[in-house]
Structure formats: C-alpha cells, structure tokens
N, C-alpha and C positions, 0 to 999 in steps of 0.2 A: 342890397340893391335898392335904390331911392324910384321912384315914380316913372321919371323920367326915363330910366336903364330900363325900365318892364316896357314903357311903349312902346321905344326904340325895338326894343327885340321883338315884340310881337309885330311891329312894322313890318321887319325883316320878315319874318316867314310868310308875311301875308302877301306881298311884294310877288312874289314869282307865281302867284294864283290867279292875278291880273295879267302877266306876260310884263311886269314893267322892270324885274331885275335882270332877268335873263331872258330875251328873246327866240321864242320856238322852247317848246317841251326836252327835244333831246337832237342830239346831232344827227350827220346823217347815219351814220356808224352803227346806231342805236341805243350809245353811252352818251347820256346827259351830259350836256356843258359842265355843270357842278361840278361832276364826278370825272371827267377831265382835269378842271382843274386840281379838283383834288387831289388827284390820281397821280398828277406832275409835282404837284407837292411834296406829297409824302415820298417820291424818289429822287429830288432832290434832299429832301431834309437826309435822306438816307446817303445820297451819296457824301453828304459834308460828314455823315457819322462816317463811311469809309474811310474819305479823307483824315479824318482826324485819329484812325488808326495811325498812321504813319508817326506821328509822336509815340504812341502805345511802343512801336517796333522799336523807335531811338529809344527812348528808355530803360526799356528791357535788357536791349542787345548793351548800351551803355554801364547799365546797375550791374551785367553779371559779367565784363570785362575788367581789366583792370585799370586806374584811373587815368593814365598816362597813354592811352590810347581814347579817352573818351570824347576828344575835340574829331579824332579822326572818322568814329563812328559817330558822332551828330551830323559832319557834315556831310558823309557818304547820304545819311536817311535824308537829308534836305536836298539831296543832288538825284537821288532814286525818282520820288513822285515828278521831279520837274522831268528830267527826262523819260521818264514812262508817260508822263500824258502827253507829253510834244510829239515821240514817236509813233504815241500810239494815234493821234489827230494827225501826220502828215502820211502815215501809212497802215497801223493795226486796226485800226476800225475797221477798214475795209477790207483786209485780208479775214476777217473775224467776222466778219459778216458780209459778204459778198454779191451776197445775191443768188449769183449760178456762180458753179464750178465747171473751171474749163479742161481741171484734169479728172474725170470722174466724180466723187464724193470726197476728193482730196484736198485739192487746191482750189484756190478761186480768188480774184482780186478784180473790186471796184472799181479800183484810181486812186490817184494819189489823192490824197487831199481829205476836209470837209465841205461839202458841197452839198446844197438841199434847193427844190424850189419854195413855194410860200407850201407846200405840205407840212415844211417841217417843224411847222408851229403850230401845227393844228392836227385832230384827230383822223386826218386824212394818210399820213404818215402811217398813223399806230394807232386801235384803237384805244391802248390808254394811255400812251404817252407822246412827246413829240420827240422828232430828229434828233434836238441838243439835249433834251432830259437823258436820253439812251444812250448819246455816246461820254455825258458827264458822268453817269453811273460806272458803266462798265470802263470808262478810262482811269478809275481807281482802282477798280479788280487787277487790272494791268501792271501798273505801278506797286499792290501788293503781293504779287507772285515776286517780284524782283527784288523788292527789301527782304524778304526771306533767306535769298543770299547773303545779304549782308553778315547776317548774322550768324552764319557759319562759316566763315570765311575771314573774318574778323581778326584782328591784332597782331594780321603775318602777311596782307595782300596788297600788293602796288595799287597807288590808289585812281591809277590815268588806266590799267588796266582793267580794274573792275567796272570803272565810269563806261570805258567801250564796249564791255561786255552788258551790263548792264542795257548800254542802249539797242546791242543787236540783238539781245534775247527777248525786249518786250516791241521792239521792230518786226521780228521776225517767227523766233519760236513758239513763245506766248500764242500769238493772235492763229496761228496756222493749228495749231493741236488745238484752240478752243473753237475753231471752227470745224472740227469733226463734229462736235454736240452741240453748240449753243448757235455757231452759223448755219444747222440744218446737212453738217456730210453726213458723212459715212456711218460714224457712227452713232448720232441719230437714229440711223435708217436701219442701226442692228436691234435698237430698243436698250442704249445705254443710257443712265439717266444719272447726271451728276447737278442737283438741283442749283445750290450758290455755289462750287468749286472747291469739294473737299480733293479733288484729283486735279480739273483745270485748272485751278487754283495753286491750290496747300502742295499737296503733291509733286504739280510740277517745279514749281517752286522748289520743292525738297531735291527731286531729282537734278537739279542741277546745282543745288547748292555741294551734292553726296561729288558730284565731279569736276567743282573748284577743289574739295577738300582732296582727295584722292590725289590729284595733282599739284597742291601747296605742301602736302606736307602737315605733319604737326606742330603746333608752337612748340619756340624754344626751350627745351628742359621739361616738357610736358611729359613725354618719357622715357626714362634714364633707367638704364640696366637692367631693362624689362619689370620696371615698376611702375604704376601712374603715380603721379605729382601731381594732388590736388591743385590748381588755379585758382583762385577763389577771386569771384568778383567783388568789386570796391563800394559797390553800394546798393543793399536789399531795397531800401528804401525808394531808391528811384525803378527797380526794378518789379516791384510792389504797385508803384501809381501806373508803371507801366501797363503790367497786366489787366487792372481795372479799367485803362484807357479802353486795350483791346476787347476786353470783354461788353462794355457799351457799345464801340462802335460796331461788335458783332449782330449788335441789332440791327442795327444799319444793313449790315452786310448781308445777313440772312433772312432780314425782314421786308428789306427793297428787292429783293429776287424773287420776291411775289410778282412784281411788275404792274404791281396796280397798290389800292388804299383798301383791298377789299378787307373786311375788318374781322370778317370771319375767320380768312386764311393767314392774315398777317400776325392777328391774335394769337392762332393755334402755332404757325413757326417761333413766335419769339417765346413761347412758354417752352417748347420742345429745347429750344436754344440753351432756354437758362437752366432746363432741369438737365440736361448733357452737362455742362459746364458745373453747376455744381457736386453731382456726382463724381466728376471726373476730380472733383479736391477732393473729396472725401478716399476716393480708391485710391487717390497717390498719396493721401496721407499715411494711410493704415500702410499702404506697401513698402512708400520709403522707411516707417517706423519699425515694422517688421524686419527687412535686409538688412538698413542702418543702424540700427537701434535707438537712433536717435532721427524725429521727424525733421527733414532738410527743406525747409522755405522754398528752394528753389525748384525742388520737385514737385510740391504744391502747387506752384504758380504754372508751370508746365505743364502738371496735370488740368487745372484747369483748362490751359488752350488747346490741350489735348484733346477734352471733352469737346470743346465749339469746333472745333475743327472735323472731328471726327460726326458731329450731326450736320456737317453744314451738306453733305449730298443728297438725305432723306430728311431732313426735319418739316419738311412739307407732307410726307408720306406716311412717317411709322407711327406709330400707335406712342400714348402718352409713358408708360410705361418702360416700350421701347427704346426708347430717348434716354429714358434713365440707365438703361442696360447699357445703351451704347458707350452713353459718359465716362458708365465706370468702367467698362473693358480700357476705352481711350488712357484716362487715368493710369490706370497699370501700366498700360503698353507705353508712356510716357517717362516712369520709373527705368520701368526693363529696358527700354530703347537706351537711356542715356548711358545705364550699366555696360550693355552691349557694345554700344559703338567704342564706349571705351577700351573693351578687352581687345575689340580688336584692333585698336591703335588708329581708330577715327577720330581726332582730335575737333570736336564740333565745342565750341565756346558757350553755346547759350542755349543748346539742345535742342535746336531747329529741327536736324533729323528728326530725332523723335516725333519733334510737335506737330511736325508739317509732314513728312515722308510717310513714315508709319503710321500716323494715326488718319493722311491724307487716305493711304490704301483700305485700313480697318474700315472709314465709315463711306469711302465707296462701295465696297465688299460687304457693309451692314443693309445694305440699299436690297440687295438681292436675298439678304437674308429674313427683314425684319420686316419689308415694308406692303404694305395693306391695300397698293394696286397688283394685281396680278401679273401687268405687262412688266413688271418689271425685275428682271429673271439673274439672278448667280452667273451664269454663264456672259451672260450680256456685259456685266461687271466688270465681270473678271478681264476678258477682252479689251474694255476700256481703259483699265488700269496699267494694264501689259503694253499696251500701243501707246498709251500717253506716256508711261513712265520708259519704255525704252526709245522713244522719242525726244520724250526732253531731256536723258541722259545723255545721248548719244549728239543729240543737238550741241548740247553746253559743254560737253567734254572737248569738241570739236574747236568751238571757239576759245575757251582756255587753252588747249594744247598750241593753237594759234599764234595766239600772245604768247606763250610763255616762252615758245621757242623765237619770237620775234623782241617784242618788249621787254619780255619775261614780267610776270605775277609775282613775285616773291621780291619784300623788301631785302635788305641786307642784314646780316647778323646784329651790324652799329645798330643800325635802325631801329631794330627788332628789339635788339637790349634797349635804348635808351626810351624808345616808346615813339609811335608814330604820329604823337600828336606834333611833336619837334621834330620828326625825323621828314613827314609828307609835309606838315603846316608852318612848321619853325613858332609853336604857341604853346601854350597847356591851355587847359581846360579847367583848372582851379589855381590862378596864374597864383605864383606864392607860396604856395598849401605842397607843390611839390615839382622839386627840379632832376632833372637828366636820372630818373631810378635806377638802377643796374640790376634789376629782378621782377 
C-alpha cells in the first residue's frame, strides 16, 4: 500500500465523523444508512449465488442422464428460472406474501403485479432491505423449488408439458404453501419454523417431483423382469462441477436467509452450512462403500446436497456440532433413499427424491429435535411437514394428471429410444460425437 492508498483510506473513515459522507447518524428505522446499504448488498450478491445454482441443477441433472438427452435437459433448466421469475413477479410475490389473508391464515393475495411507491428503495419498506432486494431474492427460491422437478422427471417427459407445469406450480403452489411460514399464515402462528426452505423449498419441490414420477412411469428398460437396470449417466465430470456449483451457491442461499449482513449470524449459518454438507460426503461415502463395496461418485455427490439440504431449515439454530450430526444422518439417508426408491420401482434419474424429499423432511424434523431455541418444538415440525408435503403432492399430482389426460406428459417410445434431444429439439448436444442411440 504506497502513501497515497493510506490517506485515501484514513480520509474515508474520517469523512462520516464530520456528517460529509453520509448525511444524519442513522435512518429513521434506527439502522444506519451504511448498513442498509450493506445490508442490500450482501442479498443481492446472495441472490446472484441463488441464481447461479440453476447451472449447478443443469449440470448435475445433465452428467447423470444419458447424453442423448442432454440438449433437452440444459434447455428445460434455461426455461425453469425464466419462467419461475416472470410468474412469480406477475403473480407469486404477492400470493407469498400478501400482507392480510382474506381466507383465515390460508390464503391471501396483493394484486397482480410488482408495484411499490418510493418505500421501495429505501429503509421505509424493510428495515434492512428494500421492495426489489426482497422480491430478487426470494424470486430465485421460486425458480429453485421447480428445477428440482426437472430432475426427476427427466429423459421420458413432454417437454410443452413440463413448461405448463412448471409455470403453474411456481404461479400458484409454490408461492401459496410458502405463505403459511414465510408470508406470516398459519403456520407461523403454530410456531413452525423452516429457516431457508429445507421443506418450502427442497421438499416441496421433492413432493411434486415424487408425483410427476408416479404418473410418468419409469424409463425404458429401467426395469425388466423384476430386475433394476443400472442407467448410468454420461458424464461424472460435469456432474462433479455441478455439485460444487451448488454447493457455493448454497452460501447464497442459506447465508442471504439471514436477511441482513449481520456478520455474526451470517458467519455462524455459512460454517453450519459447510460442516452439514461435508459430513454428509463422508457418511455417504463409508455407506455407499459398505452396501456397494465399491464407493459410487454419484452417492457422494448426493450425499453432499443431502447434507445442505438437510441444514438448510435450522442452520441458523443448532449448535455447531449439531450441524455435523445432521449432515451425516442426511448423507446416509441420501444412499438409503436412492436404494429404496429403486426397489420400489421409482425410477428418479438423478436422486432428487432423496436429495430433496427425504433429506427436505429429515432436517425440518432436525429443527424440533436439535435446535437451541426452545420455541421451536417436534410437533410444530412435524405439522409443517404433513401439510406442506400433502399439499404439494396433491397440488402437482393434480396438474400432471391434467395434462396427461389432456396433452399427455409422456414422449413416445421413438422418442424415448432415440433420445429427446432429436426427438423435442431435432439437435444433439455433442453434435458429431453421437447420432439417433437405440439404448
């Protein structure tokens, strides 16, 4: 640092001691100007880590499909975040957060649209953020409940069907079950507490992915004479940068649910974050190594987001320790999930269920077990869990069955055999490298 750089900086801090950087001590709010601005900062920079989940998902869901559908699943994930954040600005904002509810602690809706006066840029709004910081945040939470389907539902779904579903689940379902807890219903008012969305989120997301699958059917030759048929996806390696994508941007995601820059709290979730998630490799390492006898990559990688997933409802709550616990139960339950769904003939591609379903309920259900406020009780949980997840099953089971008896969800056998990057796109995805497969 040369002479100049020390002045400069000590200029700086002496600047707001005169009133000549920032005019008046602190808002009216009682939170300093600085720390507003801060405060919108760090939930921006947070929401762009959200947002850049959405590659994390494409790559994932891509690396553990097979290649000949990999044009299909990039472009569903490119068509996901654009319509979850359109829907959710012309309508899910304001069902998700309301205001009053006109049916009880059920329902409730704003108006159409985004719409603020001059509040919405200023600390009058919120005290720590404004109008557009709050609905750029939570319009990626939006958009990530719904990539979640993707990826179960993958390598066998019409793709004008999924797009309509897609838009009416974060139109509609989404926004309406996260307003029981985060718009202030109902169950709020039980004392259920799901901090970033391991339930309104992961969960629900699971929940409807569990009833596209149920209604699509298993892929072709998945399984034959009452045996499974390993699938094996076409490439680790993207499915590898995938999980590292997701894994970063869960700082984002668990560390802007703070809803400020406070550096105490923001600190203590992203440590909790990374010690879940790495636990959760280690437990699905030793487990898949144990049942498999040989450790399988793609359980690893699974167990990891098993682990984030699974702290994302208490990692503002539980004890450090705790965190670690939760990772590794997650972990396992990410092994066992994918085992399971198999035997019983759930053909899930990329282990969604597990990551998201199961391990969404484990670490709401860890909330009531693990965590070190007292208001926050097992019963209450459990409640939350039941009502959101037979909600958004019952929701999305609804709008599938819709389509399917209208449009119908299901490509064609052709289709299905020759791969749906040709069969929806008329393209590949590695143009050259491989034409019309037949397996």
């Amino acid at each position: 640092m040369n002479r100049w750089t020390k002045w400069f900086s000590y200029a700086l801090l002496l600047l707001p001691m005169f009133g000549l950087l920032v005019p008046g001590a602190l808002a009216d709010d009682g939170v300093s100007k600085e720390m507003f601005a801060v405060n919108n900062v760090w939930m921006m920079v947070a929401a762009a880590l959200v947002f850049w989940m959405n590659l994390g998902f494409a790559t994932v869901e891509s690396g553990l499909t097979r290649s000949k559908n990999t044009a299909n699943i990039l472009f569903k994930n490119t068509l996901v975040p654009a319509i979850g954040i359109l829907t959710y600005a012309i309508m899910g904002f304001n069902l998700m957060y309301p205001g009053t509810f006109s049916i009880g602690k059920i329902f409730g809706f704003a108006g159409f649209g985004l719409a603020t006066n001059d509040a919405g840029v200023t600390s009058a709004y919120n005290v720590g953020y404004t109008y557009w910081t709050d609905f750029l945040f939570q319009a990626m939470f939006c958009a990530t409940a719904a990539t979640i389907v993707s990826g179960a539902v993958a390598e066998r779904i019409k793709l004008s069907s999924f797009l309509i579903f897609t838009a009416v689940f974060t139109a509609l379902v989404y926004p309406v079950i996260g307003s029981w807890k985060w718009g202030k219903g109902w169950l709020d008012g039980l004392g259920f507490y799901d901090f970033a969305g391991s339930t309104l989120v992961h969960s629900v997301g699971g929940w409807a992915a569990l009833a596209g699958i149920l209604l699509l059917g298993p892929r072709a030759g998945k399984y034959v004479n009452g045996k499974i048929r390993p699938i094996m996806g076409h490439s680790m390696p993207l499915a590898t940068i995938g999980v590292f994508i997701l894994w970063l941007g869960w700082f984002g995601f668990n560390g802007g649910s703070v809803l400020s820059a406070d550096p105490a709290l923001v600190s203590y979730v992203l440590v909790t974050t990374n010690l879940a998630a790495v636990a959760g490799i280690l437990t699905a390492t030793l487990t898949s190594w144990a049942i498999q006898k040989k450790p399988d990559l793609s359980m690893v990688l699974n167990g990891c987001l098993g682990g984030l997933v699974g702290i994302t409802a208490g990692c503002d709550s539980v004890s450090i320790m705790s965190s670690v616990i939760i990772g590794g139960v997650a972990g396992v339950l990410a092994v066992l999930g994918v085992l399971l769904f198999d035997r019983l003939r759930i053909d899930d591609p990329v282990g969604a269920l597990s990551v998201h379903l199961v391990n969404g309920v484990w670490g709401t259900l860890a909330v009531g077990i693990f965590s070190m406020n007292p208001a926050h009780t097992f019963t209450a949980q459990l409640i939350g869990v039941l009502a959101c997840g037979i909600t958004a099953f019952i929701g999305s089971y609804i709008i599938f069955f819709v389509l399917k008896i209208t449009l119908g969800i299901r490509v064609s056998d052709q289709e299905e055999l020759r791969g749906l990057d040709v069969g929806e796109h008329g393209m590949e995805a590695y143009a050259g490298f491989q034409t019309f497969v037949t397996q």
